[in-house]
NUROVO-478772 format. One record per residue (C-alpha): residue in one letter; x, y, z. Coordinates in nm, 2 decimals. Layout:
R sese   east  north     up
R    A      X      Y      Z
...
END
This chain:
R sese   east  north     up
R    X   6.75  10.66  13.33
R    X   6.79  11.02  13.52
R    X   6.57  11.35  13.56
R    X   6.53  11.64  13.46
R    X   6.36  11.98  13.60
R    X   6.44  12.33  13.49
R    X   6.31  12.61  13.56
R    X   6.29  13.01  13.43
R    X   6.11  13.28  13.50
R    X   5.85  13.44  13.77
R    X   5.79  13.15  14.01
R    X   6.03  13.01  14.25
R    X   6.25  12.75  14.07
R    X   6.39  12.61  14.38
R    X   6.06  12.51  14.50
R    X   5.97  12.40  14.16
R    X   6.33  12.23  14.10
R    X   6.36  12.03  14.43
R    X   5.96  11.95  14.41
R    X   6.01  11.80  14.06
R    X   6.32  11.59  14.15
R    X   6.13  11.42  14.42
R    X   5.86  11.37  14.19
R    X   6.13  11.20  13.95
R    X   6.34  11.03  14.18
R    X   6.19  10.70  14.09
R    X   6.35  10.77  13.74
R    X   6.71  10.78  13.90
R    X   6.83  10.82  14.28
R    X   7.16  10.72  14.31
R    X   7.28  11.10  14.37
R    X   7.09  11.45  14.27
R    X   7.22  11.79  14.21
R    X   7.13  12.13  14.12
R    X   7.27  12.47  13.93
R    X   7.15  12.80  13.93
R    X   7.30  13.16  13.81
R    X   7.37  13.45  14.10
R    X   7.67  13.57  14.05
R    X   7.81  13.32  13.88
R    X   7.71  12.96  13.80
R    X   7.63  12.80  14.15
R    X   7.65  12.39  14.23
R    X   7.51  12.20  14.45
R    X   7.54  11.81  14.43
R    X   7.61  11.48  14.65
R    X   7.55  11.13  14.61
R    X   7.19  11.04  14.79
R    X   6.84  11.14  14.81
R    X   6.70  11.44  14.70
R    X   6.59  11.53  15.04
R    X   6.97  11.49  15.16
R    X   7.05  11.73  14.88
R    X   6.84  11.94  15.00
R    X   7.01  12.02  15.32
R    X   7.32  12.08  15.17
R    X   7.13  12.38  14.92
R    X   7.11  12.73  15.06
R    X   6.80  12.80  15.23
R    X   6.73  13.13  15.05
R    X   6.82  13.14  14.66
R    X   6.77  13.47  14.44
R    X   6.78  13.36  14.09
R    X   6.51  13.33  13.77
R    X   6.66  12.99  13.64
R    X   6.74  12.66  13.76
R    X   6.81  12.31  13.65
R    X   6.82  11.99  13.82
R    X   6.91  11.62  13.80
R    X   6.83  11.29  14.00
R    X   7.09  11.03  13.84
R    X   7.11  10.65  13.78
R    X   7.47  10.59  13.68
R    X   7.56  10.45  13.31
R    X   7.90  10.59  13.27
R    X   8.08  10.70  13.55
R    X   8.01  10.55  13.91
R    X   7.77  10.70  14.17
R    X   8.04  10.98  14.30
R    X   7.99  11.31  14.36
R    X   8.22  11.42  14.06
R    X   8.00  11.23  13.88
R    X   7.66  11.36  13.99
R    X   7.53  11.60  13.78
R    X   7.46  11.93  13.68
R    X   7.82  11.93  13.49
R    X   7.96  12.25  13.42
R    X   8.22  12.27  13.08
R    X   8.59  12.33  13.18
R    X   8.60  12.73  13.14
R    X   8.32  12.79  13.36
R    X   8.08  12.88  13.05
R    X   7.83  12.61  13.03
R    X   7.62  12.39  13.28
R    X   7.41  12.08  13.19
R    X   7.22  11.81  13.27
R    X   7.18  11.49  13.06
R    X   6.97  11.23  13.04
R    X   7.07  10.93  12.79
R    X   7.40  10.80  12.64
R    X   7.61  10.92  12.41
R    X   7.77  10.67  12.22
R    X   8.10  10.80  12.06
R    X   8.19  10.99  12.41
R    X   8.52  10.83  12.38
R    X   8.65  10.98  12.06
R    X   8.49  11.31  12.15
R    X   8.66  11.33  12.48
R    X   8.99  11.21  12.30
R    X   8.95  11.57  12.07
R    X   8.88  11.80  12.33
R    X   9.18  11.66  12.52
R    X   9.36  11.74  12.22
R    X   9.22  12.12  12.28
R    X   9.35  12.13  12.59
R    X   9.05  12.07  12.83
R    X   9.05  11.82  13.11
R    X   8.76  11.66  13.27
R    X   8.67  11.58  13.68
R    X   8.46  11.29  13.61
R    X   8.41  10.98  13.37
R    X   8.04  11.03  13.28
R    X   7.99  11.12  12.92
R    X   7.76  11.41  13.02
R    X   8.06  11.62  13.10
R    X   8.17  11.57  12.72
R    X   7.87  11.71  12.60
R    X   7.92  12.01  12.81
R    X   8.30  12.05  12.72
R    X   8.18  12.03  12.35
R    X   7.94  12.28  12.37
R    X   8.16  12.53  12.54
R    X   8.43  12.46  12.26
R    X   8.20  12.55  11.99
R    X   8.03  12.81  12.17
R    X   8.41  13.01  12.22
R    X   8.42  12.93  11.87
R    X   8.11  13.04  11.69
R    X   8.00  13.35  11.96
R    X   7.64  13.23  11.83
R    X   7.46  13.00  12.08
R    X   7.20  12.80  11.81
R    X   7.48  12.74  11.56
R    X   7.67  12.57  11.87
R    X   7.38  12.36  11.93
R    X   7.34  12.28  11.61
R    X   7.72  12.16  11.52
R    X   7.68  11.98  11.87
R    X   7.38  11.77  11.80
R    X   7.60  11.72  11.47
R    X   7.84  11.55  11.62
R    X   7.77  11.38  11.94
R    X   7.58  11.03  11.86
R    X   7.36  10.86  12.08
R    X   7.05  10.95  12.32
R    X   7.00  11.24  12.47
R    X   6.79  11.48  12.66
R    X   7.00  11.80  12.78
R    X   6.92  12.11  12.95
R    X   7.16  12.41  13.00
R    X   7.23  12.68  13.07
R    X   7.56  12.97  13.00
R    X   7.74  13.22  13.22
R    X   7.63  13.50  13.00
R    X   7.29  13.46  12.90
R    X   7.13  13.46  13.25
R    X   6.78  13.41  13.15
R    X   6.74  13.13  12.92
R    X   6.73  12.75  12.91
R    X   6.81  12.60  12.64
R    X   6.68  12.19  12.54
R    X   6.79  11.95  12.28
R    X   6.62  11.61  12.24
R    X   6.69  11.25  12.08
R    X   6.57  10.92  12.18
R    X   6.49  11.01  12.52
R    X   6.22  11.23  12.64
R    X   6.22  11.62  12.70
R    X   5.88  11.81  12.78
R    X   5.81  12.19  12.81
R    X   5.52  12.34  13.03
R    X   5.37  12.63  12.91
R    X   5.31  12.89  13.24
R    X   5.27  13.25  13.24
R    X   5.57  13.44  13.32
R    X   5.77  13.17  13.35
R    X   5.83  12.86  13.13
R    X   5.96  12.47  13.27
R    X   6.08  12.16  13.18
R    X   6.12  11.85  13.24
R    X   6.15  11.48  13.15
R    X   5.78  11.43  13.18
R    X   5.49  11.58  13.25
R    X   5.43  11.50  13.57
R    X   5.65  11.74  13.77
R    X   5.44  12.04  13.60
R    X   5.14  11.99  13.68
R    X   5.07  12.17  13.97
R    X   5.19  12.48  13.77
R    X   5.06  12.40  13.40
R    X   4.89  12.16  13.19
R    X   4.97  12.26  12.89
R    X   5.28  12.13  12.75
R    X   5.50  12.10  12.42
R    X   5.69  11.78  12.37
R    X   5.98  11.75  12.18
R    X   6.03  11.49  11.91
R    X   6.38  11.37  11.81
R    X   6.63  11.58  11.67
R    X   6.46  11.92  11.79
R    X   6.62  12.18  12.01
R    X   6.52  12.57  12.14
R    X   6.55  12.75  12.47
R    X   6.27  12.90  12.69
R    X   6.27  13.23  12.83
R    X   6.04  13.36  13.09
R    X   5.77  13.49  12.80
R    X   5.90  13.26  12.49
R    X   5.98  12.91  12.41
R    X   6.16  12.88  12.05
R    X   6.21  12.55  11.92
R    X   6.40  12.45  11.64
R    X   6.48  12.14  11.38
R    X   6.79  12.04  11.38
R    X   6.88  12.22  11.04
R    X   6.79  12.54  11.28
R    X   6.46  12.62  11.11
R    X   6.19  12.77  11.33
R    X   5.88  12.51  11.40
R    X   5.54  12.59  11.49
R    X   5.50  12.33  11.75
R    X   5.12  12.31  11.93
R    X   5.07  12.27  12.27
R    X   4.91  11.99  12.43
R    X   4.69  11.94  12.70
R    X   4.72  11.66  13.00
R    X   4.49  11.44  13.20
R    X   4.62  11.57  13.59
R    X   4.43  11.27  13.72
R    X   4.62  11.05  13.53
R    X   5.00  11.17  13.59
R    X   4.90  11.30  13.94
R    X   5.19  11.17  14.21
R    X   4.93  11.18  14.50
R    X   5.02  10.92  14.71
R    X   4.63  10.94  14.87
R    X   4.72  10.83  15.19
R    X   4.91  10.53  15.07
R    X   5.27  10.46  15.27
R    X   5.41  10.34  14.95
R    X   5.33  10.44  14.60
R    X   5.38  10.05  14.51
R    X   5.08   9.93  14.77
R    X   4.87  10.24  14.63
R    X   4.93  10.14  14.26
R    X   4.84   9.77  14.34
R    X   4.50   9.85  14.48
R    X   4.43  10.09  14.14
R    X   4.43   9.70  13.96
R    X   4.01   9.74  13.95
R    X   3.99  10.06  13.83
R    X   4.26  10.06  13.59
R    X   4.13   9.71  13.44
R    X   3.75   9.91  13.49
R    X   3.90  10.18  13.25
R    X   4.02   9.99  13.00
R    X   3.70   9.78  12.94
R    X   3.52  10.12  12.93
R    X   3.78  10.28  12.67
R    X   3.77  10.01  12.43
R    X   3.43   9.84  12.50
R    X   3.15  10.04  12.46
R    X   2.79   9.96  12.37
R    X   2.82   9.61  12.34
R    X   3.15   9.68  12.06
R    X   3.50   9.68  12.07
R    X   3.61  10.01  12.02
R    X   3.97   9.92  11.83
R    X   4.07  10.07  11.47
R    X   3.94   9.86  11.19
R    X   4.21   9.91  11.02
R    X   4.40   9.78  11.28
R    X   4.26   9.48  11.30
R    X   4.22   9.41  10.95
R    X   4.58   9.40  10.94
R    X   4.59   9.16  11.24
R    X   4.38   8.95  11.05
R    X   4.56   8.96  10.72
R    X   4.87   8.88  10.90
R    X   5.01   8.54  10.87
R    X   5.23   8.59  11.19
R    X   5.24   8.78  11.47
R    X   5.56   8.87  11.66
R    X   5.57   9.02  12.05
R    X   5.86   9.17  12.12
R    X   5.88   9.36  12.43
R    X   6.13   9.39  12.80
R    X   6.12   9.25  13.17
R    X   5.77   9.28  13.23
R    X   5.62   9.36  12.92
R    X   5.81   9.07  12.79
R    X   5.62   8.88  13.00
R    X   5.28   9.03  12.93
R    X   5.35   8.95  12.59
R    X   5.38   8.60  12.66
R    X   5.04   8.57  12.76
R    X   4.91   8.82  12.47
R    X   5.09   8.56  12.22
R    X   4.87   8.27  12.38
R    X   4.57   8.49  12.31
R    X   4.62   8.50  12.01
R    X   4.68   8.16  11.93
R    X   4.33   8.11  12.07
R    X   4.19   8.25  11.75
R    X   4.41   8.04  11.48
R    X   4.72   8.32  11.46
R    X   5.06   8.22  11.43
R    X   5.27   8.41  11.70
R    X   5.64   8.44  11.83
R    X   5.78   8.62  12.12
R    X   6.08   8.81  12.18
R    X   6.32   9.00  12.42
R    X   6.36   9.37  12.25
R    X   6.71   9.35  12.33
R    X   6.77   9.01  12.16
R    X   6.57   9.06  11.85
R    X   6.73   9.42  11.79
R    X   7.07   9.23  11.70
R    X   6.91   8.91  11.55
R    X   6.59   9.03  11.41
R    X   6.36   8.77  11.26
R    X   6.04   8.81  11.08
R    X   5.87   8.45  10.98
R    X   5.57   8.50  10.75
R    X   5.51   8.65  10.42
R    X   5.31   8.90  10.64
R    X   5.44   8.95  10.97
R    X   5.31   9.23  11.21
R    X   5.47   9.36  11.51
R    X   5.34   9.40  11.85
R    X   5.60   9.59  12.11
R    X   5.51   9.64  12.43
R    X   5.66   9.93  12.67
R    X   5.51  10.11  12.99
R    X   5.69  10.42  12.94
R    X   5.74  10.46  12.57
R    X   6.08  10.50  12.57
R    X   6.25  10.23  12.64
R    X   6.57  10.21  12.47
R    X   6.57   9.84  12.29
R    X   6.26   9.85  12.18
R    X   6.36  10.20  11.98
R    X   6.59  10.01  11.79
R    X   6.37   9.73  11.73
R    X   6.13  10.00  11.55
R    X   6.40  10.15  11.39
R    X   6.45   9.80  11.25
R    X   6.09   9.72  11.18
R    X   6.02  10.09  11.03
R    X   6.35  10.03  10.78
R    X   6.16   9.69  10.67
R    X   5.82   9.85  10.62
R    X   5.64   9.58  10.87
R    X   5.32   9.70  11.02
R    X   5.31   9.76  11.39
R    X   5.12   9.79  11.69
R    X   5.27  10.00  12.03
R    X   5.12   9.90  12.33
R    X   5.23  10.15  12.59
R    X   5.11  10.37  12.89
R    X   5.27  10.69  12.77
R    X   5.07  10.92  12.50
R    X   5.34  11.11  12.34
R    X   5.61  10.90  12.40
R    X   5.86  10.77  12.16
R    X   5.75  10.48  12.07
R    X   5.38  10.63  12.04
R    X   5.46  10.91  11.82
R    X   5.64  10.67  11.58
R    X   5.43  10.37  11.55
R    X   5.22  10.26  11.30
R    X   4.91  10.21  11.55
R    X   4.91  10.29  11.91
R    X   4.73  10.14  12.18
R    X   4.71  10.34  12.49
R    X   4.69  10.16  12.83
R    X   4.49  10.44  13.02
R    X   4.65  10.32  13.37
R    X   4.80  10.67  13.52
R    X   5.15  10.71  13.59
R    X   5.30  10.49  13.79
R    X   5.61  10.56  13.97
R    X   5.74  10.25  14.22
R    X   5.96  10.12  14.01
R    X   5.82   9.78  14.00
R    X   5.53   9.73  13.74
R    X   5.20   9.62  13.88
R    X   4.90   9.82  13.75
R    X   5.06   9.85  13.40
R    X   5.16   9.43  13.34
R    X   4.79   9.40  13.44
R    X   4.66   9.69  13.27
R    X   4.87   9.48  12.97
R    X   4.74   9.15  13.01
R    X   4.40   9.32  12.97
R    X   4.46   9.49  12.69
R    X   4.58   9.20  12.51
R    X   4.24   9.00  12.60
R    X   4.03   9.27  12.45
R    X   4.25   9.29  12.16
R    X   4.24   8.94  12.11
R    X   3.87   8.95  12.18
R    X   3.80   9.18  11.91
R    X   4.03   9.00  11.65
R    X   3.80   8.67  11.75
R    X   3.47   8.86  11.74
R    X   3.42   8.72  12.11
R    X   3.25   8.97  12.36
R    X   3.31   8.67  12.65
R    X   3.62   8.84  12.69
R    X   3.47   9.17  12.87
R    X   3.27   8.94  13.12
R    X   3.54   8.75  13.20
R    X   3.77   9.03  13.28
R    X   3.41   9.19  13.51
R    X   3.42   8.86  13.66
R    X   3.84   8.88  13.74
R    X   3.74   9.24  13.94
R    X   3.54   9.04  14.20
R    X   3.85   8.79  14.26
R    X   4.07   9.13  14.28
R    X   3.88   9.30  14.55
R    X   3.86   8.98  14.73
R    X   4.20   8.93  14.75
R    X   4.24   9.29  14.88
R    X   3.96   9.31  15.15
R    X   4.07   8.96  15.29
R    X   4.38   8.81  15.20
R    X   4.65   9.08  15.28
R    X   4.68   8.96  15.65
R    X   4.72   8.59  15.50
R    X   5.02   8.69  15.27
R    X   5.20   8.94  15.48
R    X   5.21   8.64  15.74
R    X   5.38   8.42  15.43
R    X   5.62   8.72  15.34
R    X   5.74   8.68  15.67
R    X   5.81   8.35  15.68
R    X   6.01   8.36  15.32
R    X   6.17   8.68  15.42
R    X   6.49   8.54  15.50
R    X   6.52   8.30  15.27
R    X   6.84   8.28  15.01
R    X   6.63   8.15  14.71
R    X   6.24   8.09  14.68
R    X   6.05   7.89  14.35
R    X   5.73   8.01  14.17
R    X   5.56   7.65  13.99
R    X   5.26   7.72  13.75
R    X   5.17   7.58  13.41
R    X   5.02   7.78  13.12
R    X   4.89   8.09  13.18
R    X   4.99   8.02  13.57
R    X   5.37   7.96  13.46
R    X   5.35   8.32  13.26
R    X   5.23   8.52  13.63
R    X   5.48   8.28  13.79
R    X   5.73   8.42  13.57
R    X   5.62   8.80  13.67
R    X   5.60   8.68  14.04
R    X   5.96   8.59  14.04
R    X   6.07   8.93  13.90
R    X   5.88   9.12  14.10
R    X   6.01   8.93  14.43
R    X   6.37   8.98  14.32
R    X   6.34   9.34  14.19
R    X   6.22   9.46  14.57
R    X   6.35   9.21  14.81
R    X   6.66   9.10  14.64
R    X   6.58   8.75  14.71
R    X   6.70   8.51  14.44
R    X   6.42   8.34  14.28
R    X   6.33   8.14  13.99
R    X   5.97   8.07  13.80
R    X   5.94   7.73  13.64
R    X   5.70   7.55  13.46
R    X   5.57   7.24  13.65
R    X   5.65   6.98  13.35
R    X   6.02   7.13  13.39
R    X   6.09   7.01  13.73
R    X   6.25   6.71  13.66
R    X   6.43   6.80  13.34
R    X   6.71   7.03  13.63
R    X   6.57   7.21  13.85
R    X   6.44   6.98  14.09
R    X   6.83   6.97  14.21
R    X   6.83   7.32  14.38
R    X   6.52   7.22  14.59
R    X   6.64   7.18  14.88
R    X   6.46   7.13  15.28
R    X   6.28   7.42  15.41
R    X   6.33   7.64  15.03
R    X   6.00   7.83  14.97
R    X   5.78   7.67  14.66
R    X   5.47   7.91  14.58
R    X   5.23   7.72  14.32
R    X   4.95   7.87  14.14
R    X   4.67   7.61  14.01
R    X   4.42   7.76  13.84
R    X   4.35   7.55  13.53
R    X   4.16   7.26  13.53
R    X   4.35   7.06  13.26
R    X   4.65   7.11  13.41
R    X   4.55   7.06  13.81
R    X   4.65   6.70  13.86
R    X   4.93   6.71  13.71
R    X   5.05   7.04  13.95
R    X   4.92   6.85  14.21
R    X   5.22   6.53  14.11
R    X   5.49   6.81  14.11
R    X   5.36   6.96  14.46
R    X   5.46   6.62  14.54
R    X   5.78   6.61  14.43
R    X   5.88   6.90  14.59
R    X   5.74   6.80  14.89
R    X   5.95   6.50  14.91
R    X   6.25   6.64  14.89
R    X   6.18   6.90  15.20
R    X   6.01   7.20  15.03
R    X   5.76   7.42  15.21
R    X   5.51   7.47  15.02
R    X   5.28   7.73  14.96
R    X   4.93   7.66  14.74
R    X   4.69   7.90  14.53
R    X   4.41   7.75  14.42
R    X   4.06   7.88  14.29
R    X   3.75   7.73  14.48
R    X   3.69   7.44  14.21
R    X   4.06   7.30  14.27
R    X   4.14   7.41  14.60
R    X   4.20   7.10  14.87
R    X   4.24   7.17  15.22
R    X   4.59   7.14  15.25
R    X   4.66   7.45  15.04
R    X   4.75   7.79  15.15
R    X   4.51   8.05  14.99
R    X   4.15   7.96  14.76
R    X   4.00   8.27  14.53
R    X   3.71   8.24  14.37
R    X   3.67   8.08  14.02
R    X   3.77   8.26  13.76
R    X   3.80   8.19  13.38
R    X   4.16   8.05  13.40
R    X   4.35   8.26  13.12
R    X   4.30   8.59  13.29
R    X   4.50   8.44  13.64
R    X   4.76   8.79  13.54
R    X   4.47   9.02  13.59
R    X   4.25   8.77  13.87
R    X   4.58   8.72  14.08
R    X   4.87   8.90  14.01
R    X   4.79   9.12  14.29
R    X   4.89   8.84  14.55
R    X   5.20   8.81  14.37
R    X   5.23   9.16  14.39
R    X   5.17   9.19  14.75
R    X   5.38   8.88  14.87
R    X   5.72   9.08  14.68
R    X   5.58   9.41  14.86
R    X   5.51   9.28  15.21
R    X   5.90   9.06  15.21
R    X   6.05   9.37  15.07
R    X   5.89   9.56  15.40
R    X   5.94   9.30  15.64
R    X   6.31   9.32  15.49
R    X   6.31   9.69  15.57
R    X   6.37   9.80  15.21
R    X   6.32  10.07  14.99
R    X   5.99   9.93  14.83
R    X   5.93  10.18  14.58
R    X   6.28  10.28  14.48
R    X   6.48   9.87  14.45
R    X   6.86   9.91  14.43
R    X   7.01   9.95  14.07
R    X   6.70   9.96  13.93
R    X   6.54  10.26  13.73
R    X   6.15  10.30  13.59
R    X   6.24  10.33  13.24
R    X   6.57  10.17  13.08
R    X   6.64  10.47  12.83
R    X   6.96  10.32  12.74
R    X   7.06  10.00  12.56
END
């Protein structure tokens, strides 16, 4: 997962360049680089931060176009020969890439046969190497592109530019986002939205296949049989892909405390007047369905594991699956399956091929996804959109409960049973609890687990699925290994790793399941864990750590996720870590 910004025309495209790569730096920051034309094609690259790149950048740049690129390395190693932009071997052509090509190899193996060489290993560099072979070839810039796209299979967003057309950008898109803002005078683009929108809000997105170049007055785009397309402009919410850290220290801590209102939002989208507000069509064909199958990543997998319990509530038939499993091993029990994916950004890579997959077999399907105009949203059957505003630390908070919400009402609607809505209004007085008082009382347990080698999440039911997404988000940010596991599970293994003094954070939230918890805080406890207790009022005993209010038990990943959430945040910063942006991890896994 990288970024991309580019810039032409009447504005300042180093300001807008390096403001954009900071903006998309959660997407990928293991190095960062810039190109721009004056007098030639000038680079500027290094592994790091943007804001180290930025010292190494001229001070004063004249030029009308720029691109630039924060990188998470795929092929190739974090190096500076690496980083991109790339420029092609003769000088002609400068890129930046976003996605994977697949058959790099075999490309790279015929322009070696043309004489060109190569200074990295990244793939990237192929693509530019190919384009300047054509483009010596054909003199004609779109026929280049078009042969290109031809030939290089894959994903792919790519931005360039050449050494002799000095005021034009030129995009091609598959299976991995491109946008265009719309400005007067000048033109932009970049991998999403959100970098533009101090300058525009309007904005053309590219669908797969398509390609074109901007100028500082046109943007051309084309399909990939080089006929002209009309292509409308779209308009975006700047509340809701603002980067406005509002006084926050970390865009993690910030997106945490959004929970209420993004849970608040939801409820209002798709409850309204005492209905559901969902498609009928949509759930007529949830109800005709004789099985319904989750399929989703990391996270979302785990946000479909309490959607498929939902379900279940109201007599469906579900499974659940990991996108990248089920691509290669697809399954579809029923007569009349239907598909649920799940996916924060829209784009992840797995579950593209798992539509592919689901499209080819003509099985209905349902997106769930945070991203209007995303992949995955453009190409679904229905789309449900999770209304949570972008969120950029790169572990999910807001969105797995914005999620988990979104599956209750869905469920609700399916079962005719408005009890949902109250329950979730209920679950908003637990949240703001737990963040006027408790912060103090889990930053003082992040500190004691801080230094710990492994640490254990026990829960049963809905409890086990949030201790599942408590584990990940604690190892994504503090790099502490850790392991979720469901209380009847103990002594079937992993009761061996426990260990004296090893952390053991239990949730007990559900009534039928309490005692029996209670028995495997025991065992632990016996065998030298420390133990730390969440209870709700009804089950809480005094020896426990932390009581919340009652709350209806299936909704404990919207009531307390937060705590979960704040525990990983405050270890990570006791840890001195980069909260926001966890090592070799990247927001949106756009490749397979």
């Amino acid at each position: 997962m990288c970024g991309i910004v580019g810039a032409v025309g009447l504005i300042s495209p180093k300001e807008y360049v390096f403001k954009g790569l900071k903006m998309l730096d959660y997407r990928g920051y293991d190095s960062a680089g810039v190109a721009y034309f004056n007098s030639g094609i000038k680079i500027y690259k290094d592994v790091g931060s943007v804001e180290h790149l930025l010292t190494i950048v001229p001070e004063e740049i004249k030029t009308n176009i720029m691109i630039g690129h924060t990188r998470w390395a795929t092929h190739g190693s974090p190096t500076k020969l690496n980083t991109h932009p790339h420029i092609s071997f003769n000088q002609r052509i400068c890129l930046v890439h976003n996605g994977v090509i697949e058959n790099y190899v075999e490309l790279k193996k015929f322009l070696l046969g043309k004489n060109y060489s190569f200074y990295g290993e990244t793939d990237s560099e192929v693509v530019a190497n190919l384009l300047e072979y054509y483009y010596l070839e054909y003199g004609d810039i779109i026929e280049t592109i078009k042969k290109v796209m031809s030939e290089i299979k894959g994903s792919y967003a790519i931005t360039f530019f050449t050494d002799d057309i000095k005021d034009t950008l030129y995009v091609l898109k598959n299976a991995s986002p491109l946008v265009v803002g719309l400005g007067k005078g000048f033109n932009l683009v970049a991998s999403d939205a959100s970098p533009m929108i101090e300058y525009t809000n309007e904005f053309i997105e590219l669908e797969d296949k398509e390609f074109g170049y901007i100028t500082n007055d046109k943007v051309a785009i084309f399909n990939k049989a080089g006929k002209p397309i009309d292509k409308q402009a779209i308009h975006k919410d700047v509340e809701l892909i603002s980067h406005d850290l509002k006084g926050y220290p970390h865009y993690m801590l910030k997106e945490i405390e959004e929970i209420p209102q993004t849970v608040n939002r939801l409820i209002n989208t798709y409850f309204q007047k005492g209905k559901y507000q969902f498609d009928k069509n949509l759930l007529k064909d949830l109800e005709e369905s004789d099985h319904i199958i989750f399929i989703a990543c990391g996270t979302s997998y785990h946000a479909g594991l309490v959607g498929g319990r939902y379900l279940e509530k109201y007599n469906k038939s579900t499974s659940r699956f990991i996108a990248s499993e089920w691509a290669f091993h697809p399954t579809y029990p029923g007569a009349k399956p239907f598909i649920i994916m799940i996916s924060q950004s829209g784009e992840t890579a797995d579950l593209i091929h798992c539509l592919k997959i689901v499209k080819e077999h003509n099985l209905k399907n349902l997106i769930i996804t945070n991203t209007g105009g995303s992949t995955l949203d453009r190409n679904c059957m229905y789309s449900l959109l999770l209304h949570s505003g972008v969120e950029v630390s790169v572990a999910s908070t807001k969105a797995y409960v914005a999620q988990v919400t979104l599956l209750a009402m869905l469920a609700g609607a399916l079962g005719n049973d408005k009890q949902v809505v109250e329950d979730l209004r209920n679950c908003l007085d637990v949240v703001h609890g737990i963040q006027d008082h408790y912060k103090p009382l889990i930053m003082k347990v992040a500190e004691e687990i801080k230094d710990k080698k492994s640490v254990f999440f026990l829960g049963r039911s809905f409890d086990y699925f949030l201790s599942l997404e408590a584990s990940l988000k604690l190892k994504e940010i503090s790099y502490i290994h850790s392991e979720a596991i469901p209380g009847g599970e103990l002594k079937h293994g992993p009761i061996a790793l426990i260990e004296k003094g090893i952390p053991v954070i239990v949730f007990i939230t559900d009534p039928d399941t309490a005692s029996s918890m209670r028995g495997n805080i025991e065992e632990v406890k016996t065998r030298g864990a420390k133990v730390y207790t969440i209870a709700t009022k009804s089950l809480y005993r005094s020896e426990d750590t932390m009581m919340v209010e009652d709350y209806a038990y299936y909704l404990s990943s919207v009531a307390i996720a937060s705590i979960a959430f704040y525990l990983a945040y405050y270890v990570a910063l006791a840890k001195g870590l980069n909260v926001d942006k966890p090592r070799n991890l990247a927001k949106s896994v756009t490749v397979e």
